[in-house]
C-alpha positions as CSV (number, residue, x, y, z in Angstrom):
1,X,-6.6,-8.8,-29.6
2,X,-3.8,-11.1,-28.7
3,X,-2.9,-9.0,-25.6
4,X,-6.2,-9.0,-24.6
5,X,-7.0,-12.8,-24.6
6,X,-3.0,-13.1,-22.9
7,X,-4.1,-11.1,-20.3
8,X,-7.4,-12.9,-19.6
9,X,-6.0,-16.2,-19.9
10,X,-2.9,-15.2,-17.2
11,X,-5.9,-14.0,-15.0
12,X,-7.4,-16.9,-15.4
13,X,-4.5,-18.9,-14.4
14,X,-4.5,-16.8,-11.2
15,X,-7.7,-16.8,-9.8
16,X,-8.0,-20.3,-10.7
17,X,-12.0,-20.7,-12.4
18,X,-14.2,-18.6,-14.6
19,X,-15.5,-15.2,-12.7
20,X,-19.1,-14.5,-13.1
21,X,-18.6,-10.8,-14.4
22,X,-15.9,-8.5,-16.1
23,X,-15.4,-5.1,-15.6
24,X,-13.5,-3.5,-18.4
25,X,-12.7,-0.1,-19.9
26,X,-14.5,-1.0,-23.0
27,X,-11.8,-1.2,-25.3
28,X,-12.8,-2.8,-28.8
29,X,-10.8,-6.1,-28.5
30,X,-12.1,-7.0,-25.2
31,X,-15.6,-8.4,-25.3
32,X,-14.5,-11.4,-28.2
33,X,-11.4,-11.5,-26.1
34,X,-13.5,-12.5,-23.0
35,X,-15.8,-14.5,-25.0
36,X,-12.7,-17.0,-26.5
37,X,-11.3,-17.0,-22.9
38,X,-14.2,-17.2,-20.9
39,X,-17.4,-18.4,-22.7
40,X,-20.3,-17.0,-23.8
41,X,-21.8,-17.1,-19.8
42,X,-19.5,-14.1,-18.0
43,X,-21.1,-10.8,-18.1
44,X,-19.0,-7.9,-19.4
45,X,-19.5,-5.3,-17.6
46,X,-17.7,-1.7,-19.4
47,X,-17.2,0.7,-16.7
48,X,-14.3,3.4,-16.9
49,X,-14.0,4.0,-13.0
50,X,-14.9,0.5,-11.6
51,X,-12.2,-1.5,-13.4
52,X,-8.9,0.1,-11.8
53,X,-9.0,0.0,-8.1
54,X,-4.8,1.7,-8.2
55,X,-6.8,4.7,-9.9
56,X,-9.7,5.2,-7.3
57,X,-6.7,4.5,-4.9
58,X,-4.8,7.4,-5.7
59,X,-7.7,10.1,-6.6
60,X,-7.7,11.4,-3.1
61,X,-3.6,12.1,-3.8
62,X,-4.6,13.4,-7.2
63,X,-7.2,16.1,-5.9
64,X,-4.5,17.3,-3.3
65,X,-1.6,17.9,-5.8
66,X,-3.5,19.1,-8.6
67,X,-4.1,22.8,-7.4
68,X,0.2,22.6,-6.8
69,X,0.3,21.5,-10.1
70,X,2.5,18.4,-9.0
71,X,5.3,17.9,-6.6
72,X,8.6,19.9,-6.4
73,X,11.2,17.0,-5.8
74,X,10.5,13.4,-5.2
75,X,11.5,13.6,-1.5
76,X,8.5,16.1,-1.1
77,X,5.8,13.8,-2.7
78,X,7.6,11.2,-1.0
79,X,7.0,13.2,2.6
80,X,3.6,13.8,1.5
81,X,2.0,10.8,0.5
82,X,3.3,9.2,3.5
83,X,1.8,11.1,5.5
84,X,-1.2,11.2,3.3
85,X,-1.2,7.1,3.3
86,X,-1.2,7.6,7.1
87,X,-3.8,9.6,7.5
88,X,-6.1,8.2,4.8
89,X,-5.7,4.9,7.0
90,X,-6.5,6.1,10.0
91,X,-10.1,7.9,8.9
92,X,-11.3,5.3,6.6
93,X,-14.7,3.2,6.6
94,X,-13.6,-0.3,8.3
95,X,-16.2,-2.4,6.5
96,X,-15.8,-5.9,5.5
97,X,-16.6,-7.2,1.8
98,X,-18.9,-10.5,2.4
């Protein structure tokens, strides 16, 4: 519980005012966590994919190296996901987010 509300009140800090909705895992501690940080107004949202943008990041590395069952040496998943970062770049959706 206290890592919970110490990690809502640092994000807090950073943003700078109260968001309007929180996506979360749904881990027990977190919804009285937002509620003694936030207030009783921000929505919780529990979501296991939307909360962790590094993860939805890296699936597209993930479905690639799973049927190698990992990388060799670090200098090949090095090679590869540099080249996969370039590529991944260059065929992407270029939308804004208004």
């Amino acid at each position: 519980m206290d890592t919970a509300k110490r990690f809502f009140k640092q994000a807090l800090e950073t943003i700078g005012h109260t968001p309007e909705q929180v996506t979360t895992d749904g881990h027990a501690s977190y919804p009285r966590a937002i509620r003694e940080t936030f207030g009783n107004e921000v929505i919780h949202q529990c979501n296991h994919y939307l909360n962790n943008i590094v993860e939805q990041d890296h699936r597209g590395i993930k479905q690639r190296y799973y049927p190698m069952r990992g990388f060799g040496s670090f200098a090949s998943a090095s090679r590869f996901c540099r080249a996969f970062d370039e590529l991944r770049h260059f065929f992407r959706f270029r939308t804004t987010i208004g």
